[in-house]
C-alpha angles and dihedrals in degrees: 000000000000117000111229105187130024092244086072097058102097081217088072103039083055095054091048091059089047087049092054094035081060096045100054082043095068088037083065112044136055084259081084078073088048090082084169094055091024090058100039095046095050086046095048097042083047090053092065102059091036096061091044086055086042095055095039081048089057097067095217128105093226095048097047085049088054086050097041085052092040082053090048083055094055096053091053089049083053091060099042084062093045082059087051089044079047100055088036094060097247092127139001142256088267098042084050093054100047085048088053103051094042086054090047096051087047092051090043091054093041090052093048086052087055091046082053096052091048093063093039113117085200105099101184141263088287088070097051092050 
C-alpha cells in the first residue's frame, strides 16, 4: 500500500489526537491562565504532527526523515512541559503518567517509522523528478 497524502500515517493521526487531548487539557485546567506554559505546550504537541505533514509535504526521503526526527523532538519537548503542569498543580501524578506513556508509545512508533524509512529503498517523488 503507498500512502498518497500525511493524514493517512497512523503517526500523524496519533499526533493529531495528542495535539487535541492537550488542548482540551488546558481548556480544562487552571494551565488555560498559564498564557507562558499554555502557549509553549500547544505550540510544542502541534509540532509533532506538523513536522510529520511537512516532511511528508517535501517529497524526499532525507528530508521527511529531518522532519520525522524534528517531530520526535517536539514531543520530547511535550513531555518536558507535562512535568512542569505536573510540579504547578495543573494536573496530577495519574493524569502525568497517562500524558507520559502516551508520549512514550508515540515516540517509540514515530521512531520505528524512522527505522522503516532507513531501510526503504524508496527514496521519494524528488528523485523521480
Amino acid at each position: 500500500m503507498t500512502i498518497k497524502r500525511f493524514e493517512e500515517l497512523e503517526i500523524w493521526k496519533e499526533s493529531r489526537g495528542l495535539c487535541k487531548k492537550i488542548r482540551e487539557m488546558v481548556n480544562q485546567t487552571d494551565l488555560i491562565k498559564d498564557y507562558s506554559l499554555k502557549n509553549q505546550i500547544l505550540a510544542s504537541s502541534g509540532s509533532v504532527m506538523d513536522n510529520i505533514a511537512e516532511g511528508f509535504e517535501r517529497d524526499g526521503k532525507k528530508e521527511f526523515l529531518n522532519f520525522l526526527y524534528y517531530s520526535k523532538g517536539s514531543l520530547g519537548e511535550t513531555r518536558s512541559q507535562l512535568y512542569r503542569c505536573l510540579d504547578a498543580g495543573y494536573i496530577d501524578e495519574n493524569e502525568f503518567q497517562q500524558w507520559s506513556e502516551y508520549c512514550i508509545h508515540l515516540s517509540v512508533k514515530i521512531k520505528n517509522f524512522i527505522n522503516y524509512l532507513n531501510q526503504s529503498t524508496f527514496e521519494g517523488h524528488k528523485k523521480k523528478d
